[in-house]
C-alpha positions in Angstrom: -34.7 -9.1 -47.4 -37.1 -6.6 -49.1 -37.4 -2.9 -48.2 -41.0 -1.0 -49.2 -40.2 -0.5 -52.3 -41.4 -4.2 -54.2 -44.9 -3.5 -52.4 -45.4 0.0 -53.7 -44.2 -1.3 -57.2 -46.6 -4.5 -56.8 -49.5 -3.0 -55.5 -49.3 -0.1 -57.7 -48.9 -2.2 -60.8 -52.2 -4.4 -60.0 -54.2 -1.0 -59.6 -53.2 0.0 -62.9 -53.8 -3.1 -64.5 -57.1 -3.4 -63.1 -57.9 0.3 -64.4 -56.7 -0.5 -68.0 -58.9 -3.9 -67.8 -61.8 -1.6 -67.0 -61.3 0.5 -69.5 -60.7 -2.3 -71.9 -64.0 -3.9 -70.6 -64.1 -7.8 -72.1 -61.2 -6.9 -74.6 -58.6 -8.0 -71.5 -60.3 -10.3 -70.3 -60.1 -11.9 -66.4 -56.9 -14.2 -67.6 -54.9 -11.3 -69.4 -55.1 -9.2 -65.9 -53.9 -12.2 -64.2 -51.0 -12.7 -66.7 -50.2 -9.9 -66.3 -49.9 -10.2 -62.4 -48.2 -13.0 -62.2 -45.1 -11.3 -64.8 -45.1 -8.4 -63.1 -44.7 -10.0 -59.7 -41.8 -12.3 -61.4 -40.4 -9.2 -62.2 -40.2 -7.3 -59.4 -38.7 -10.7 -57.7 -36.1 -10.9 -60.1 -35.3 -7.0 -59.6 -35.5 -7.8 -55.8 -32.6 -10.8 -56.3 -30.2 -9.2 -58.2 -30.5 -6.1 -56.1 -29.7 -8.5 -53.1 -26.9 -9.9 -54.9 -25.5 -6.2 -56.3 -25.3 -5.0 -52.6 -21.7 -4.9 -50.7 -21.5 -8.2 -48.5 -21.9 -6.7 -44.6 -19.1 -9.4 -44.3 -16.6 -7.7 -45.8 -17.1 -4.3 -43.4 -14.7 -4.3 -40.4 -15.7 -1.8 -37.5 -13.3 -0.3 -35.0 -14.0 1.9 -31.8 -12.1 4.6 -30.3 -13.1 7.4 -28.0 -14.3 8.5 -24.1 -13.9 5.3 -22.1 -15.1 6.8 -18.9 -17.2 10.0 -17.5 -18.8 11.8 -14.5 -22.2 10.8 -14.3 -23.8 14.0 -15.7 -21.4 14.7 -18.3 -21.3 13.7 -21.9 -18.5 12.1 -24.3 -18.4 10.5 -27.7 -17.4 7.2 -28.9 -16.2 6.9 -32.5 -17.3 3.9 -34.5 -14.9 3.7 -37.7 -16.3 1.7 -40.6 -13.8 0.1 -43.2 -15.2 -1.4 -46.3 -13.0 -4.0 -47.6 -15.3 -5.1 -50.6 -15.1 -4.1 -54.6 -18.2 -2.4 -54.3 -20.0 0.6 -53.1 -21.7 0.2 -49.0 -24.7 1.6 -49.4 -26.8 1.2 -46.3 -27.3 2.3 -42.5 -25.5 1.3 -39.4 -26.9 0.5 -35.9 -25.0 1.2 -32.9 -26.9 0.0 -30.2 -25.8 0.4 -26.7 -27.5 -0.1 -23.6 -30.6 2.6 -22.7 -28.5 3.9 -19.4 -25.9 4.8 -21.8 -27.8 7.4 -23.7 -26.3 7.2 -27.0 -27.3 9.4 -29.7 -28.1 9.1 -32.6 -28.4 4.9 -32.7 -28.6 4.8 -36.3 -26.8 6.6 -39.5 -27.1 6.3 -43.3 -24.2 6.1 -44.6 -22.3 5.6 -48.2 -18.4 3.8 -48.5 -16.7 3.6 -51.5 -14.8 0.5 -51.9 -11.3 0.7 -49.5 -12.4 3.6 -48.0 -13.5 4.1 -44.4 -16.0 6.9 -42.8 -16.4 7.6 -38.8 -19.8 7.7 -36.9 -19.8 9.8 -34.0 -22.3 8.5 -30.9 -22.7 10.7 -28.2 -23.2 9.3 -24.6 -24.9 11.2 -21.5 -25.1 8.2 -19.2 -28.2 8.6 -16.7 -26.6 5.5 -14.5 -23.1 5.2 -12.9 -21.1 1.9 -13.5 -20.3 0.1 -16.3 -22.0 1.1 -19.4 -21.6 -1.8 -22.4 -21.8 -1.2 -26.2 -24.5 -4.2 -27.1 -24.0 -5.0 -31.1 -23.4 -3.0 -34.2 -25.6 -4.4 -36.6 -25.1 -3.4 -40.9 -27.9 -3.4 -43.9 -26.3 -2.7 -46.8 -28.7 -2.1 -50.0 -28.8 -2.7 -53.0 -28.3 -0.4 -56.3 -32.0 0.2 -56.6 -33.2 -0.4 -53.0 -35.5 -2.9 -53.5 -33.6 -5.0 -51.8 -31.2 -5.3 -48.2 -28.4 -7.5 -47.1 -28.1 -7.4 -43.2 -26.1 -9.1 -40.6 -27.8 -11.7 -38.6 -27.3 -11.7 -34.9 -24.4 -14.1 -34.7 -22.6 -12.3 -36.8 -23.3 -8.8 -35.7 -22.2 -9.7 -31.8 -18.9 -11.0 -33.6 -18.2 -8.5 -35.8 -18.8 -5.5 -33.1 -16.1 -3.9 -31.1 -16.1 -4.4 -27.5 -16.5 -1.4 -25.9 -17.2 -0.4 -22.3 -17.9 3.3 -20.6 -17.3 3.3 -17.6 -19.3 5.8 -15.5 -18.3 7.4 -12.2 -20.1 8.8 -9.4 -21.7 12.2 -10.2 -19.3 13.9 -7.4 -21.9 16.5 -6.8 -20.4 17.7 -3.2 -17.3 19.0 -4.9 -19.3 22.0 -4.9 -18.2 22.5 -1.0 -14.4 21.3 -1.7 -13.2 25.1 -1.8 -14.7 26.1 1.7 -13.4 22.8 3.4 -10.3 23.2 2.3 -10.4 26.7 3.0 -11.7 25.7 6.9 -8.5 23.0 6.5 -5.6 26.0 5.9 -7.0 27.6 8.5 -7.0 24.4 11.2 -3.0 23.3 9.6 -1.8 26.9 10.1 -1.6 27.8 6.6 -3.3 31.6 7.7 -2.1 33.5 10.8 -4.5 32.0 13.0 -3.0 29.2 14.6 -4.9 27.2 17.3 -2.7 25.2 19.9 -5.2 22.5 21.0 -5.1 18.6 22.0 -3.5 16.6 19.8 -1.3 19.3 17.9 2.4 19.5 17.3 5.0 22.0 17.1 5.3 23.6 14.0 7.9 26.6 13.9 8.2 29.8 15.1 6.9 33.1 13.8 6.6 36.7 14.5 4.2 38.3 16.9 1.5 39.7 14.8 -1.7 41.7 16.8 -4.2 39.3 18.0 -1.8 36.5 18.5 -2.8 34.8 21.8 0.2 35.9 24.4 0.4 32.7 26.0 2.1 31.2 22.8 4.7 33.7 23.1 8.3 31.8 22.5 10.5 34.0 25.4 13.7 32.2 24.8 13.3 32.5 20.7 12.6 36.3 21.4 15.4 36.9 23.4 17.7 35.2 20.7 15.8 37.1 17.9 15.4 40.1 19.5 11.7 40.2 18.8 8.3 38.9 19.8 8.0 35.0 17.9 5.3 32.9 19.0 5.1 29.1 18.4 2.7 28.1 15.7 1.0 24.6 16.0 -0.3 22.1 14.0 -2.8 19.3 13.9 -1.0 15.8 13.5 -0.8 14.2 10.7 -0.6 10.6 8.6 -4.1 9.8 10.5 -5.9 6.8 9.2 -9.4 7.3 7.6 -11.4 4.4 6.9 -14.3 4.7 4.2 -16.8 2.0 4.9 -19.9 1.3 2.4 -22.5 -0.4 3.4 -23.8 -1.9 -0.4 -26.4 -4.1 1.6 -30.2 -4.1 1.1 -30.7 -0.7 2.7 -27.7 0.6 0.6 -30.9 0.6 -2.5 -33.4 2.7 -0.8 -33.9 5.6 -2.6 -33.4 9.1 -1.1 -35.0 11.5 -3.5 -34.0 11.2 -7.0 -30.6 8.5 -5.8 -30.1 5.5 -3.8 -28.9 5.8 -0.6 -25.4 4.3 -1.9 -24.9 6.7 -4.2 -25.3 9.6 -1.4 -22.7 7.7 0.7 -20.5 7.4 -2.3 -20.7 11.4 -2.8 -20.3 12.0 1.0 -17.0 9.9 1.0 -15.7 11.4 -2.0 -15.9 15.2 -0.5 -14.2 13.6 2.9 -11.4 11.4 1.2 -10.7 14.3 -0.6 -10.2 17.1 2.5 -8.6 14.3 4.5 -5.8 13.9 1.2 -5.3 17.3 1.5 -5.1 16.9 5.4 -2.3 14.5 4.7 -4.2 11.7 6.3 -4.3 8.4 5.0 -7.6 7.1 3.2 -8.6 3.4 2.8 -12.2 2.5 1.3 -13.9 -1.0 2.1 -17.4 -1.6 0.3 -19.2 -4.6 2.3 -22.4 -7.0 2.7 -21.9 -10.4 2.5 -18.8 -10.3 1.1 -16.1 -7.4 0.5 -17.2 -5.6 -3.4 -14.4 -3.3 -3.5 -10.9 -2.6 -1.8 -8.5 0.6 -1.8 -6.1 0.4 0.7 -2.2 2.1 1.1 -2.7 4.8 -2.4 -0.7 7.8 -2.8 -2.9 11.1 -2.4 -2.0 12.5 -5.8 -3.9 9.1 -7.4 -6.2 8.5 -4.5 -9.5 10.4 -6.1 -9.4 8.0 -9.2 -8.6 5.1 -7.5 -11.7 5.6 -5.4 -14.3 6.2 -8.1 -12.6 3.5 -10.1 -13.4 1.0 -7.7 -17.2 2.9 -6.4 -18.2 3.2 -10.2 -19.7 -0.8 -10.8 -20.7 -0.7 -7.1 -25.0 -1.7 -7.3 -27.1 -2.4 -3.5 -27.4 -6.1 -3.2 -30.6 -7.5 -1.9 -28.8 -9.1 1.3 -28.3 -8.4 5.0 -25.0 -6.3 5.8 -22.7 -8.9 7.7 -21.4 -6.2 10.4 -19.4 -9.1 11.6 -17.5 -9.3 8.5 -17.4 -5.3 8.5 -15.5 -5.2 12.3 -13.2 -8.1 10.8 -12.0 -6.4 7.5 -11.6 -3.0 9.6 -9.9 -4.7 12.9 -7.5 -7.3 10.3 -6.2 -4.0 7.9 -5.5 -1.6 10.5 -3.4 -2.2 13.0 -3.4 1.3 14.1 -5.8 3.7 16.0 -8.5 5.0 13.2 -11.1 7.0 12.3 -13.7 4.5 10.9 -16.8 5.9 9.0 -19.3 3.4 8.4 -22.1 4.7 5.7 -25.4 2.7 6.4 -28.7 3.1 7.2 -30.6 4.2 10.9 -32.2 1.3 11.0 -33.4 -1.4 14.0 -33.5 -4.6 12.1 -30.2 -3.7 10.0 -27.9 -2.0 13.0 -29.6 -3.9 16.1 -29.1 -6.9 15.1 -26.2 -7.0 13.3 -23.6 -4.0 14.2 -24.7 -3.4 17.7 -23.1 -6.6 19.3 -19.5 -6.0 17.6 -19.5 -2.7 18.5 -17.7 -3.0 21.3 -14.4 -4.8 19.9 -14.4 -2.0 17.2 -14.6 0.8 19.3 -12.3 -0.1 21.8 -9.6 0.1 18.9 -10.8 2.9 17.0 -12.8 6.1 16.6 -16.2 5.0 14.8 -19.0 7.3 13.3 -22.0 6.4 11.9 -23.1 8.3 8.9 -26.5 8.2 7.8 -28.8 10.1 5.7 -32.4 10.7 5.7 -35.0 11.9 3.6 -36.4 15.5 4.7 -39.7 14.1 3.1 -40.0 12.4 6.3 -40.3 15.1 8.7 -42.6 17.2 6.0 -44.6 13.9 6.5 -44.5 14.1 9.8 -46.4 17.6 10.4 -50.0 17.9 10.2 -52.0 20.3 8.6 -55.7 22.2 10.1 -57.1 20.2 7.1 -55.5 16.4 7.7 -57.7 13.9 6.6 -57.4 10.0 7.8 -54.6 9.4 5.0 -52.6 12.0 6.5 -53.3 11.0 9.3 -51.8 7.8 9.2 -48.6 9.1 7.0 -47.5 11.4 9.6 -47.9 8.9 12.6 -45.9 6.2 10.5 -43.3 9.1 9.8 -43.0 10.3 13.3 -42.4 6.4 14.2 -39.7 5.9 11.8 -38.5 9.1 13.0 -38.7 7.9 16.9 -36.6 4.8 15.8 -34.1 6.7 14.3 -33.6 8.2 17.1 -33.1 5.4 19.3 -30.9 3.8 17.0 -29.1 6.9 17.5 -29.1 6.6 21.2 -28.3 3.4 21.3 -24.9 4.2 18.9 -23.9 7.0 21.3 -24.2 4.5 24.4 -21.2 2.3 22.7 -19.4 5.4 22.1 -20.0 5.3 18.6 -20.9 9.2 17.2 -23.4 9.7 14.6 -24.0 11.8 11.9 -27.6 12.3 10.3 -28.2 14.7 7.7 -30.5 14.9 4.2 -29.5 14.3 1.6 -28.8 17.7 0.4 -26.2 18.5 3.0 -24.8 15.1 4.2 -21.7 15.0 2.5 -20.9 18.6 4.3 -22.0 17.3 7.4 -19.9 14.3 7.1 -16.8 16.7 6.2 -17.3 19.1 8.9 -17.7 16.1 11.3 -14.3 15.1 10.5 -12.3 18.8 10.7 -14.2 18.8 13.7 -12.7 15.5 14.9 -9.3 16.8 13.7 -9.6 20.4 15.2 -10.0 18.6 19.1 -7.5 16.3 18.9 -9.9 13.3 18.8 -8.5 11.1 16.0 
């Protein structure tokens, strides 16, 4: 292939012959101009061949990756591409390092010069914009020639064989770890790690401790006093090795978007924040991701590995365009866990979805365990929803179609609460620390 450079030398070469046969009027003559044409043309081909031929085979250039192979979604890594020439002569050229546009590579494309047996590294760096699996698509060589009149590049074929696989693989943005400090703090508080100790329904014994001022007297140990000779009181403890179940609902309503995210990836960052007090809590976590079919699995993982287990197995998670089998949902739950649980099932508020299809196997799930529903909403509903002095028709019918959805919502709700089933609803905004403080509220009363 040809860069700019023939054309410039062509075109430039007829404009000067054309000036020198003006100048040399009938002297020149019509076939001298085209003579001359036709050999410079031949030898600007010629030039173009052998400059072709003079450039390093793109054949002889092996590529190798190393780097990030997986990020937060909202930070940034690089990927090195290493680039070996294995011919006698010079690579003179540019490299294209293409990846897919959710990846955010920059720069795609370097000049580069490699001396025979010698290797260079390109640096690409990566700010992903999606979570999941982010693929490097093909590394593609020119190499020129001496005098760049001419190129030798890889052809498609051989580009997709010659590139490295490579795959980044993108995690959930986590952007509730924010309120991680202050749950955890609210968590010391409710295991007795500070001086307040509460002694409530569904705590244990812990030990015994000396009377401090403001200590209820009714917790007052007498017979450990007497032996002590001081005031202890008994300190209590929520129990623990509870089972939390994480469910994801990655059905149709799983892809409507809730400001600037899908409603999966809110539920994603609302069980992240929970899975991670409830670690701490020394409960046990399990995550199921369901429609038609079970996506993803974490069951029985040690707390120290449990955070990258569960964006390891979220990260590739994407809505499908199918009805949520709740049916399959009550199975899954009811078949792993034997035991009472807390189940959290992240969906959607609405009729069509939940009436049809989670309301009738309600009942065998919550006989066995403790289920919440957590769902969350768009505030730009309930801005929609208030009318101004100055409403025209369109607003008018935007605030009666939000104050509907809004009704619904609520008997959805209603209807949840009936089967015993509690339900959280929160924006997006605050719905993972809703979710959280649902929990340390379940754990606080004893109700797990």
């Amino acid at each position: 292939m040809i860069t700019w450079r023939p054309a410039a030398i062509v075109v430039g070469g007829t404009v000067l012959l054309s000036l020198a046969g003006v100048a040399a009027g009938d002297q020149l003559g019509r076939a001298g101009l085209w003579l001359g044409a036709a050999v410079l043309l031949v030898t600007v081909a010629a030039g173009c061949v052998a400059d072709a031929l003079a450039a390093a085979p793109p054949k002889a250039i092996t590529l190798s990756r190393s780097g990030k192979s997986s990020l937060w979604l909202g930070d940034s890594g690089t990927v090195e591409l290493t680039v070996r020439n294995g011919s006698d002569r010079p690579f003179d050229g540019r490299v294209r390092d293409a990846w897919v546009p959710s990846a955010g590579a920059h720069p795609t494309e370097q000049d580069v010069r490699i001396e025979p047996g010698r290797a260079v590294r390109l640096t690409t760096t990566l700010t992903p914009t999606r979570r999941g699996d982010r693929p490097a698509v093909r590394v593609t060589l020119r190499s020129y020639g001496p005098l760049r009149l001419a190129y030798r590049q890889t052809r498609r074929n051989t580009a997709d064989a010659m590139t490295p696989p490579w795959r980044l693989r993108v995690y959930p943005a986590f952007a509730s770890r924010r309120f991680l400090p202050e749950k955890v703090a609210r968590l010391r508080v409710l295991d007795g790690s500070v001086v307040t100790r509460g002694r409530g329904q569904g705590t244990e014994f812990d030990t015994l401790r000396e009377y401090v001022i403001g200590d209820d007297v009714r917790s007052i140990d007498w017979r450990g006093s007497a032996r002590r000779s001081d005031v202890v009181v008994r300190t209590w403890r929520p129990e623990r090795d509870r089972r939390l179940v994480c469910v994801l609902d990655t059905g149709r309503t799983s892809a409507a978007r809730i400001g600037d995210e899908p409603r999966l990836d809110a539920a994603m960052d609302a069980a992240l924040l929970l899975a991670s007090v409830a670690a701490r809590a020394d409960d046990r976590v399990d995550l199921l991701a369901v429609d038609t079919t079970v996506r993803a699995s974490v069951t029985n993982v040690d707390k120290s590995t449990l955070l990258w287990r569960l964006v390891t197995a979220m990260a590739p998670l994407q809505p499908a365009l199918v009805e949520t089998d709740f049916g399959l949902v009550a199975g899954e739950v009811l078949r792993r866990e034997r035991k009472r649980a807390l189940v959290v099932l992240f969906t959607a508020l609405e009729p069509g979805a939940l009436g049809d299809g989670l309301l009738p196997v309600l009942p065998q799930l919550a006989a066995k365990h403790k289920v919440v529903v957590a769902a969350v909403h768009d505030p730009e509903l309930s801005r929609m929803a208030q009318l101004g002095p100055d409403a025209g028709p369109a607003e008018v019918y935007a605030a009666a179609s939000a104050q509907r959805t809004l009704a619904e919502r609520e008997r959805v709700s209603a209807a949840l609460r009936r089967h015993g089933v509690e339900v959280v609803d929160a924006p997006a905004d605050v719905f993972a620390s809703k979710v959280t403080d649902h929990y340390l509220a379940l754990k606080t009363s004893g109700r797990l």
